[in-house]
Every structure is written in C-alpha cells, then in structure tokens.
N, C-alpha and C positions, 0 to 999 in steps of 0.2 A: 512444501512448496513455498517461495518465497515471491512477492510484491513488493515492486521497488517503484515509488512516486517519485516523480521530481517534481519540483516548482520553480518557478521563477519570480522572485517577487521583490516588488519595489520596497527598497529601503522605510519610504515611507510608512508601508501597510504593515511592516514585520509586524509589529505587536500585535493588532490585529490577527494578521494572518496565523502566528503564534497559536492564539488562544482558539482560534476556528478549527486549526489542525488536529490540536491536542484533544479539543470536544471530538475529534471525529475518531481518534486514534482512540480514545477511552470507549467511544461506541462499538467500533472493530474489536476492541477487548473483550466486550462483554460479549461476544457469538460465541457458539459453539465451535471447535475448531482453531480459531488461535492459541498459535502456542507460544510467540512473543514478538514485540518488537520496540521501534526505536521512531525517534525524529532526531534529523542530526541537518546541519546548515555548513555550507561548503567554507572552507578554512579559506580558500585564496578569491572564492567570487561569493562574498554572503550571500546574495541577491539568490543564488541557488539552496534551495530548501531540498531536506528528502524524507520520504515516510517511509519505512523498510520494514516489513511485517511477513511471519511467519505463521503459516498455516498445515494446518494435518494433510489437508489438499485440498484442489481446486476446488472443487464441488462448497468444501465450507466456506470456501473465498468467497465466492459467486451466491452463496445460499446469505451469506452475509453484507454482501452489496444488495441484496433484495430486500433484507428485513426491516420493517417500520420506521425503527429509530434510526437508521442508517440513512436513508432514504430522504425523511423527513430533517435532519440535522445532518449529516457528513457529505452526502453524494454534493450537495454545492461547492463547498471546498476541496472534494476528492476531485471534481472538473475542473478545476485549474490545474490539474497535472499538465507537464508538456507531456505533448503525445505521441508518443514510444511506447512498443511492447515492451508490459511491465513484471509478467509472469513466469518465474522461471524456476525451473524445480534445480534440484541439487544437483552436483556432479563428483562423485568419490575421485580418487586418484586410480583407481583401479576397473569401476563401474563400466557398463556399458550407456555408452551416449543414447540421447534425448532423440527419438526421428520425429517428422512432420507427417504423425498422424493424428487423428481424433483423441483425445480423452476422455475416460471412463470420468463422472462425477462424484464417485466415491465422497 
C-alpha cells in the first residue's frame, strides 16, 4: 500500500521543515512493515513538499502512526499534510479494481 503526504510550505521554513520531515520519515522506517520510501519537493511550485511511503499494508501503516516514537516526534509534522485522502494500494494493468469497502488490517 502506498501513502502519499503533501505539504505546503513556506519558503522560509524549508530548512526546518526539511529536517522535521526527514526525523519523521526515519521514524516511519524503523516500523515493522515499511518497505520504502522517499521525500521529494515539486520541481515547478517548491513550496509543495511530498512524503511517499510504502508499506506491506495498511494495518502496519496505521500500527505505525500509533507507535511511541511516531507519535511523540513525527505525528506533528506528519499534520501539516494538506488534507487529501492519502492511502492508496496498487493497481496492475491487468488487476482487478479497489471497491469502497472495509479493510481487513492485515
């Protein structure tokens, strides 16, 4: 499953923001269940940040926004996301499509 953050941030705070993101993306790393990702900044509007993280599935996403260090250092900067659904599992080119039901937390 994949998690896509966006940001919006003021030129001024990049650096800042930078180093707040990165603490929280190294936090997210160390859960069980990530399997990788990235931080990457909009080529035509910097002011747009992105966190992009890849997980076995939700349930370790979700088990991993709950744990300590997550909690106590990332969830502050992980709420400055704009607020858009950000959860989105894979789609093959041949697969059958995603419906709008419950998921299992595997």
């Amino acid at each position: 499953m994949l998690v896509v953050n966006r940001f919006s941030v003021d030129d001024a705070d990049a650096v800042t923001f930078r180093e707040q993101v990165t603490r929280a993306h190294d936090l997210l790393a160390a859960c069980p269940g990530y399997v990788d990702g990235t931080l990457g900044r909009n080529i035509d509007e910097p002011s747009t940040w992105l966190l992009m993280t890849r997980w076995a599935s939700v349930g370790s996403y979700r088990r991993a926004l709950s744990s300590y260090d997550v909690k106590v250092e990332a969830v502050g900067v992980l709420a400055r996301a704009i607020d858009e659904p950000s959860a989105y599992e894979p789609v093959s080119a041949r697969g059958e499509l995603n419906r709008d039901l419950p998921r299992r937390l595997d």
